[in-house]
N, C-alpha and C positions, 0 to 999 in steps of 0.2 A: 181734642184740644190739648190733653195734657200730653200726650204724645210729641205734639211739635214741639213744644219746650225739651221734652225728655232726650231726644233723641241726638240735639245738637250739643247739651249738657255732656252726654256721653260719648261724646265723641272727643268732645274738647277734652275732656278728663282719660280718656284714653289717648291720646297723640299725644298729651302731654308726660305722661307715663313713660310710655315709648319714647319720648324726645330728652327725656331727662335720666331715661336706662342708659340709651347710647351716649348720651350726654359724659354721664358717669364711668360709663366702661370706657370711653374713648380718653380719659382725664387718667384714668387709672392704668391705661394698658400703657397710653404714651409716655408715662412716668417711669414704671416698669423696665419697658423694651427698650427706653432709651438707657438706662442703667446697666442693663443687661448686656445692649450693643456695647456701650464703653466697655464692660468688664471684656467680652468675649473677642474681642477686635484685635488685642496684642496674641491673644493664644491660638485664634483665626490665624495670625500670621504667621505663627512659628510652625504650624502644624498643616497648613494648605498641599503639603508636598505630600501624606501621608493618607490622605481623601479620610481622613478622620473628622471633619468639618462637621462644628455645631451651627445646631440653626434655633430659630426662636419658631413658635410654630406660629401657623398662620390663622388658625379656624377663628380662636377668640377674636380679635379686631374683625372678622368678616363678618361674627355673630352681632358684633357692638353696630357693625353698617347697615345689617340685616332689619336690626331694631333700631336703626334712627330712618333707616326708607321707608319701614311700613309705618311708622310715626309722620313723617310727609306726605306719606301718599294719602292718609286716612284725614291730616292735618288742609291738605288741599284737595281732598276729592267733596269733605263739608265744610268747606268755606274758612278753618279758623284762624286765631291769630298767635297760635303757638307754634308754629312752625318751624323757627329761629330753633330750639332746640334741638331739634332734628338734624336740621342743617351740622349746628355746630359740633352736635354729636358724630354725625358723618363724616364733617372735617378731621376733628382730632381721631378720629377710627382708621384714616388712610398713615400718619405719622406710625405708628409702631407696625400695620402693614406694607408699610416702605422698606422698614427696617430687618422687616422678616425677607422681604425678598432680596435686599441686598446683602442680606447674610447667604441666604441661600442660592443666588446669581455669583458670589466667591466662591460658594463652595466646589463650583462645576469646573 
């Protein structure tokens, strides 16, 4: 019996976890990267001819999407009603992985 409480408990508090990492990495990385993109975009341009091109890296926002998916996927595979974090953590995890690849789609 205590089991069926325990289990849904823990799951909720786990996607929530998760939905509120990605959450947070994705607030924090797209604050950053877009900082970043403004600074490195005028030096981007003077320097494009010399393949000296910086880039932002990619792995962080993929880790931040990594941890708002399994926050969904755990958030809908037990029914709960935390999922919105996930989501939104997903979301803002694509904005500064956009930005990494259009740094590094100029660079080529």
């Amino acid at each position: 019996m205590r089991s069926e409480r325990l289990l849904p408990n823990a799951t909720w508090l786990f996607s929530l976890i998760l939905g509120q990492a990605s959450l947070l990495m994705g607030l924090t990385f797209s604050l950053g990267w877009a900082f970043a993109f403004v600074l490195m975009i005028p030096r981007h341009s003077v320097s494009w001819t010399d393949a000296s091109g910086l880039s932002l890296p990619m792995i962080p926002p993929l880790i931040g999407m990594a941890l708002g998916a399994a926050g969904f996927l755990l958030a809908r595979f037990y029914q709960q009603s935390v999922i919105r974090y996930s989501i939104a953590g997903m979301l803002l995890n694509t904005i500064p992985l956009s930005l990494a690849l259009v740094l590094r789609f100029m660079s080529r």
